[in-house]
N, C-alpha and C positions, 0 to 999 in steps of 0.2 A: 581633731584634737583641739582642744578651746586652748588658749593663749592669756598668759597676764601680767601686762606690763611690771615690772621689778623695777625698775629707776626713769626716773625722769633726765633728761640728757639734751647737752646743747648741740647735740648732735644730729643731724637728720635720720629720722624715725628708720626710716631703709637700711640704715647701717646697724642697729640693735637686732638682736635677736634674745626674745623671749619665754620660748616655750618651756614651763616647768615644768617637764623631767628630765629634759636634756638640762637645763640649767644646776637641777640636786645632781645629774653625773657631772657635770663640771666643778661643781662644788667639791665632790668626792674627791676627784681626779687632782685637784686644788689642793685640797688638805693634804693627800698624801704626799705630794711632791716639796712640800713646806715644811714637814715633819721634821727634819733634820735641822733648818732655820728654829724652828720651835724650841727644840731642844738644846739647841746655842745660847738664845734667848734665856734661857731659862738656867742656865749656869751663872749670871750674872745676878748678883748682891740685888737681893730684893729691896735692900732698903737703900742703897743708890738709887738703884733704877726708881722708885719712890720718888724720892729728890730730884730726879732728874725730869718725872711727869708732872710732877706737880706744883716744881718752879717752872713749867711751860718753858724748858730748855728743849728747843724742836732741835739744833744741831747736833747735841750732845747724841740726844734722841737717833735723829738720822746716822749720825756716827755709829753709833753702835749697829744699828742695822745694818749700815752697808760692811762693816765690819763681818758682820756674824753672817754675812751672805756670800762672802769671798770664797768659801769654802766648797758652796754647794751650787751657786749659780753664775750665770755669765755678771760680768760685770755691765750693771744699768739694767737688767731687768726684773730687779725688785728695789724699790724705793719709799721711803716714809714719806708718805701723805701728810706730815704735818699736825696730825692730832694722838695723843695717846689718854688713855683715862687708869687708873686703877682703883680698884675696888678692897677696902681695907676695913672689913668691921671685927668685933667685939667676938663672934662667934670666931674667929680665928681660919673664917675663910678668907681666901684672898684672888685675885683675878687680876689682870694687866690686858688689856686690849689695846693693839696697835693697828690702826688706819694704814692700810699701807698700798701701793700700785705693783702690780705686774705689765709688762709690756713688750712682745716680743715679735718681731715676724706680724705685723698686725692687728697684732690681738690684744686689746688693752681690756684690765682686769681692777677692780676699785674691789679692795676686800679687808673685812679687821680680823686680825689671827688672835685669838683668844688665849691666853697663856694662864694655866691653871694649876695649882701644886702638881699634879699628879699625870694631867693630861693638855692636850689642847684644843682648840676649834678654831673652825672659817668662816667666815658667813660673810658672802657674794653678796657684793651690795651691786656689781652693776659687770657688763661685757660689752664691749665691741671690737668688731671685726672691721676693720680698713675695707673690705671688701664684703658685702655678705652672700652667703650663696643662699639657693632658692632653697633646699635640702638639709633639714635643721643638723642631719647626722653628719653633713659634710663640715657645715661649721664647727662640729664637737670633735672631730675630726682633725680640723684647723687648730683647734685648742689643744688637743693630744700635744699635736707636733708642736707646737709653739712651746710648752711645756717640757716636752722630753729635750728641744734644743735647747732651752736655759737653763737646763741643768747640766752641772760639770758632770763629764765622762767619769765613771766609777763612784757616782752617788746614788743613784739612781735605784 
């Protein structure tokens, strides 16, 4: 199976793992486990939250997230990366994408969750394992767990 690099990292090369189509199920795996942050998210005043990206208020920002994550995951294993964008035009679409980190048991996760009227999305900008193993399925594996542990008992 050919391999292709998805992030660049200060990290030594050994400890990424690349292969996409273990990486769209981890992606998958991602999304769904986040679906409930999403939809916390997304109960709050579009036009604060507005205000609050686009005066480049990163605490406020972080605040709300770790806020809206109390509920569903351990505490410290989702965090705001520090950038947020929103998308606000004329057509009456609108979009909020939040940069944010997973970290759990090893397995560090760089990804922006896409907040959309109706729905949301994930898109994995990068993984690494503290450890990597030879066995791409063992690392997807690694990622399950790390995953199923950050999340609170009875969300799931």
């Amino acid at each position: 199976m050919r391999t292709f690099p998805l992030a660049e990292s200060l990290v030594d090369a050994s400890e990424v793992d690349t292969t996409v189509t273990e990486h769209a199920e981890r992606e998958a795996l991602l999304a769904e486990a986040i679906r409930p942050l999403a939809a916390e998210l997304r109960l709050v005043d579009l036009n604060c939250l507005a205000r609050h990206i686009l005066g480049h208020e990163t605490g406020n920002i972080a605040d709300l997230i770790e806020s809206s994550c109390e509920l569903y995951f351990k505490d410290g294993t989702i965090s705001y990366a520090g950038t947020a964008t929103i998308d606000l035009n004329w057509s009456g679409d609108q979009s909020v994408c939040f940069h944010l980190n997973f970290q759990n048991n090893g397995v560090t996760v760089m990804f922006e969750l896409f907040l959309l009227p109706l729905k949301s999305a994930v898109d994995v900008k990068f993984i690494a394992f503290d450890r990597l193993e030879r066995d791409v399925l063992d690392n997807s594996q690694r990622f399950r767990d790390a995953l199923e542990d950050a999340v609170l008992s009875g969300q799931s």
